[in-house]
N, CA, C and O atoms as CSV, one atom per row, in Angstrom:
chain,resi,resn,atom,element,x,y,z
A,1,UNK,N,N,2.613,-18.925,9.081
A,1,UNK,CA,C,1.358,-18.523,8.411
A,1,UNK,C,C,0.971,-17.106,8.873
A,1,UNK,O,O,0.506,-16.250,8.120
A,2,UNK,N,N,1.175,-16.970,10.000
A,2,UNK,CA,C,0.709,-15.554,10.689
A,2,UNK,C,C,1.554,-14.399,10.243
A,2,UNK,O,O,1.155,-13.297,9.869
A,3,UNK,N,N,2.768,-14.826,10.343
A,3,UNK,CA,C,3.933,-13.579,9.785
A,3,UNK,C,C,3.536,-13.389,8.246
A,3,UNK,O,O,3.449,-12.282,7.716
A,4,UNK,N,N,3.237,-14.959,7.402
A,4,UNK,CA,C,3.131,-14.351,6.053
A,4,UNK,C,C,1.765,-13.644,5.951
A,4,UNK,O,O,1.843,-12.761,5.097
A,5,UNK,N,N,0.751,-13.700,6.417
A,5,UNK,CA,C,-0.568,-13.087,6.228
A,5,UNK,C,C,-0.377,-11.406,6.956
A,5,UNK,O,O,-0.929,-10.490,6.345
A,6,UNK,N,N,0.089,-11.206,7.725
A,6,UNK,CA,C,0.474,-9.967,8.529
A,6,UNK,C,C,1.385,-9.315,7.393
A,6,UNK,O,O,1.328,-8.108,7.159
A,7,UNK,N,N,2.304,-10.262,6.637
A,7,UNK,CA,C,3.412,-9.117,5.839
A,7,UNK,C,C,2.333,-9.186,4.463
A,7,UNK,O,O,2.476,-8.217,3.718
A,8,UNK,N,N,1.458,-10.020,4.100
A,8,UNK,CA,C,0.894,-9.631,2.744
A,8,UNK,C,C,0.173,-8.194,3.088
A,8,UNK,O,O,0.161,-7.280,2.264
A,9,UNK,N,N,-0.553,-8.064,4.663
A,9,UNK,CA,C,-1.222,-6.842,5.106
A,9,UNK,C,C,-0.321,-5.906,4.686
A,9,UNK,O,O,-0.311,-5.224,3.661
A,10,UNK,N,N,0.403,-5.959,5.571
A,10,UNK,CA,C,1.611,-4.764,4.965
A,10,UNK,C,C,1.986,-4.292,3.817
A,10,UNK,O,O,1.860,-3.089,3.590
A,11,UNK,N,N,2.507,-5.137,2.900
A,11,UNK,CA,C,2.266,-4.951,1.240
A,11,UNK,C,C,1.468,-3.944,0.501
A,11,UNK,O,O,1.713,-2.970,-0.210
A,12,UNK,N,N,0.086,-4.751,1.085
A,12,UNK,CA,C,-1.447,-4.088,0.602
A,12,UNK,C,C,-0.968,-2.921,1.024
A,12,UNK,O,O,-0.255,-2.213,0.313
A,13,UNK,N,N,-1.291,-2.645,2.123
A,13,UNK,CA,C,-0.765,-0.930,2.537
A,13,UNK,C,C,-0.266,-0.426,2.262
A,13,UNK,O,O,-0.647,0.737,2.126
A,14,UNK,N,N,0.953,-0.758,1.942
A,14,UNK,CA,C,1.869,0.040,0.804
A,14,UNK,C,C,1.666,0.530,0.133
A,14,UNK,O,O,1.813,1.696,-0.232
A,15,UNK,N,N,1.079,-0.697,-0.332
A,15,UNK,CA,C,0.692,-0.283,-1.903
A,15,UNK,C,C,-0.461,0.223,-1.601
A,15,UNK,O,O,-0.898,-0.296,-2.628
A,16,UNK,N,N,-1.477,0.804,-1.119
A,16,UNK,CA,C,-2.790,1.960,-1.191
A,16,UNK,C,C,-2.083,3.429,-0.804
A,16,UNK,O,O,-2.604,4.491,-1.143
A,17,UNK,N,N,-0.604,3.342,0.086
A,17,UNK,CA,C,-0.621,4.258,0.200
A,17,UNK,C,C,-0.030,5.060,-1.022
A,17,UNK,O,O,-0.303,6.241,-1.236
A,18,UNK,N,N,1.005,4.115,-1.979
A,18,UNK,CA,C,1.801,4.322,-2.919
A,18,UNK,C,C,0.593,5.206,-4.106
A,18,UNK,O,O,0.655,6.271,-4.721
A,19,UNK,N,N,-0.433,4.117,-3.993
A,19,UNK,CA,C,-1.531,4.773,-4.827
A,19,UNK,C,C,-2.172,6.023,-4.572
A,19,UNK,O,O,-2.646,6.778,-5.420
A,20,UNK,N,N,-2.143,6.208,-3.119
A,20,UNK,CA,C,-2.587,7.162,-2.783
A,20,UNK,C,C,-1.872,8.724,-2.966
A,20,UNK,O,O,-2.366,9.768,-3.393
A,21,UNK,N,N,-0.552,8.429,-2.473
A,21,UNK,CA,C,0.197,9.482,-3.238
A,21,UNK,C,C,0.993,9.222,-4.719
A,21,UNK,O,O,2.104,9.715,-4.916
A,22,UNK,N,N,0.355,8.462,-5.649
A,22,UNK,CA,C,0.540,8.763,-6.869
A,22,UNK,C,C,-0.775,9.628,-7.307
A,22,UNK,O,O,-0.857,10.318,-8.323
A,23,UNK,N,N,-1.720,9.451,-6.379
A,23,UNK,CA,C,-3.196,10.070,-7.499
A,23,UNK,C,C,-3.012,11.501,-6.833
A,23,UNK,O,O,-2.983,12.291,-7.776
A,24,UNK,N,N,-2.892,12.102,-5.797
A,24,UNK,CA,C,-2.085,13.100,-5.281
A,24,UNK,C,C,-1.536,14.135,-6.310
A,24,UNK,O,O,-1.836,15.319,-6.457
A,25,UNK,N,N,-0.742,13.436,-6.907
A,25,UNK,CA,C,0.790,13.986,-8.023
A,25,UNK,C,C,0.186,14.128,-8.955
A,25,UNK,O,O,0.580,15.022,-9.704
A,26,UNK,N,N,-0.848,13.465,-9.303
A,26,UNK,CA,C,-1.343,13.605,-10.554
A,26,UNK,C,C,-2.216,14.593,-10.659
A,26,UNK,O,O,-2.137,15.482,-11.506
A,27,UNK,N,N,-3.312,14.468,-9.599
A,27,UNK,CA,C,-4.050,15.621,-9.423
A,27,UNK,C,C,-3.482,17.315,-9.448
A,27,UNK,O,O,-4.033,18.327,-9.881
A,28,UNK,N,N,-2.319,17.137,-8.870
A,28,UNK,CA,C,-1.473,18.524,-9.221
A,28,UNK,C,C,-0.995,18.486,-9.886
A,28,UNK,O,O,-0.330,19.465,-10.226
Protein backbone atom coordinates (compact mmCIF):
# COMPACT_ATOMS: atom_id res chain seq x y z
CA UNK A 1 0.00 0.00 0.00
CA UNK A 2 2.81 2.40 0.90
CA UNK A 3 4.98 1.75 -2.25
CA UNK A 4 1.71 2.08 -4.34
CA UNK A 5 0.63 5.48 -2.75
CA UNK A 6 4.40 6.84 -2.78
CA UNK A 7 4.64 5.74 -6.70
CA UNK A 8 1.05 7.35 -7.50
CA UNK A 9 3.05 10.60 -5.69
CA UNK A 10 5.58 10.22 -8.10
CA UNK A 11 3.39 9.99 -11.19
CA UNK A 12 1.55 13.19 -10.04
CA UNK A 13 4.92 14.86 -10.18
CA UNK A 14 5.69 13.95 -13.25
CA UNK A 15 3.15 14.76 -14.55
CA UNK A 16 3.07 18.69 -13.05
CA UNK A 17 6.38 18.77 -14.04
CA UNK A 18 5.63 17.48 -17.70
CA UNK A 19 2.93 20.24 -17.55
CA UNK A 20 5.05 22.51 -16.39
CA UNK A 21 7.48 22.37 -19.11
CA UNK A 22 4.90 21.95 -21.75
CA UNK A 23 3.29 25.49 -20.76
CA UNK A 24 7.00 26.75 -20.85
CA UNK A 25 7.19 25.71 -24.79
CA UNK A 26 4.24 27.11 -25.42
CA UNK A 27 4.70 30.31 -23.93
CA UNK A 28 7.79 30.67 -26.27
Amino acid sequence: MMVDMSGELLVQRLHVDLRRQASALCRR
